[in-house]
C-alpha positions in Angstrom: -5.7 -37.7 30.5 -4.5 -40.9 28.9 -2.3 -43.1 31.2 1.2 -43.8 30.4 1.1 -47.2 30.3 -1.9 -47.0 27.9 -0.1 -45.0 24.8 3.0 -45.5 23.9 4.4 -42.7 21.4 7.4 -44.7 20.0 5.2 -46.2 17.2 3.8 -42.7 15.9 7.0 -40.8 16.6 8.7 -43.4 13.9 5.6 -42.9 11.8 5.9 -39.6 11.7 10.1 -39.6 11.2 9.5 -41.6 8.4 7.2 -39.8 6.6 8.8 -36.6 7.0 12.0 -38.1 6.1 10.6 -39.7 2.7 8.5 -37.2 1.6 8.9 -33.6 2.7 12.0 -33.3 0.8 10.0 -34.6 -2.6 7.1 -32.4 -1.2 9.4 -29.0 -1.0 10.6 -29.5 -4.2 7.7 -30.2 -6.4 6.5 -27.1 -4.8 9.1 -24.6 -5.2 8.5 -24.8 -9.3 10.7 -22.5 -11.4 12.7 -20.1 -9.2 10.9 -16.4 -9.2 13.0 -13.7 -11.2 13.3 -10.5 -8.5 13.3 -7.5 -10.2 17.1 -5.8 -11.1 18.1 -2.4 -9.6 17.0 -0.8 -12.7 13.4 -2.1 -13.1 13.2 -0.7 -9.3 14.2 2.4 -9.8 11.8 3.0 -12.4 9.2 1.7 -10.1 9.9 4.0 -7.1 10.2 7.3 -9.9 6.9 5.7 -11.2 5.2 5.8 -7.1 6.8 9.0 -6.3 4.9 11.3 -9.7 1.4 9.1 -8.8 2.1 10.6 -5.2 3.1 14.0 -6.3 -0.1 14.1 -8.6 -2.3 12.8 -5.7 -1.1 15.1 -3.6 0.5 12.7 -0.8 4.2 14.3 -1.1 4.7 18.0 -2.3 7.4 17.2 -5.1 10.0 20.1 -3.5 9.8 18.3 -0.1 9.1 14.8 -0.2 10.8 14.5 3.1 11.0 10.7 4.7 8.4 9.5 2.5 10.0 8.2 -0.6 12.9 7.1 1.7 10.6 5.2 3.9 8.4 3.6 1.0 12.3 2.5 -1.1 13.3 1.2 2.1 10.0 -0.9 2.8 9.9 -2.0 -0.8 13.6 -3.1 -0.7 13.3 -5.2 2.1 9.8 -7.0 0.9 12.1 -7.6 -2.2 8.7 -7.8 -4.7 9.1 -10.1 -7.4 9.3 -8.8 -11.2 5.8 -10.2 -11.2 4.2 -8.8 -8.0 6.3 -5.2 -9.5 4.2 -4.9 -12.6 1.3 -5.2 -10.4 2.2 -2.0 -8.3 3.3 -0.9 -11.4 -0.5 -1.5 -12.8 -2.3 -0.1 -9.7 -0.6 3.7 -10.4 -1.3 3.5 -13.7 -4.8 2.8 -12.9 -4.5 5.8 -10.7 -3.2 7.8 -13.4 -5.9 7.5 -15.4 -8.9 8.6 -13.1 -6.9 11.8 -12.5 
């Protein structure tokens, strides 16, 4: 344990304040980039009628009762809130599906 007397934190806690204060703002705004384009109501709905035939065709859901499934999955999707980019991607992995059936 380092005695008191032999560290005082004043120096690095100003170090520190003055980094943070000059640079994380520059630092979180170089990083953000362009502002990602979510997905509108319409590109999701195609997405979730999209999940819901792969499922029906694979056998997950029977089509006449897909009970809680498709209700569970919209509502787990909605609240990740995928971007138009990371969409295409689900959108890409049934369609791979598709084809090996």
């Amino acid at each position: 344990m380092i005695p008191q007397s032999a560290f005082d934190p004043a120096p690095l806690q100003r170090v520190t304040h003055l980094l943070t204060y000059n640079h994380l703002p520059r630092i979180s705004c170089q990083d953000q980039g362009e502002p990602e384009e979510y997905p509108r109501h319409k590109e999701l709905e195609m997405f979730f009628e999209h999940l819901e035939k792969v499922m029906v065709e694979t056998q997950f859901i029977n089509k006449e009762q897909p009970g809680q499934v498709m209700n569970k999955l919209r509502r787990l999707y909605s609240r990740a809130r995928p971007e138009a980019q990371e969409l295409n991607i689900l959108r890409g992995v049934l369609t791979a599906i598709e084809k090996k059936l």
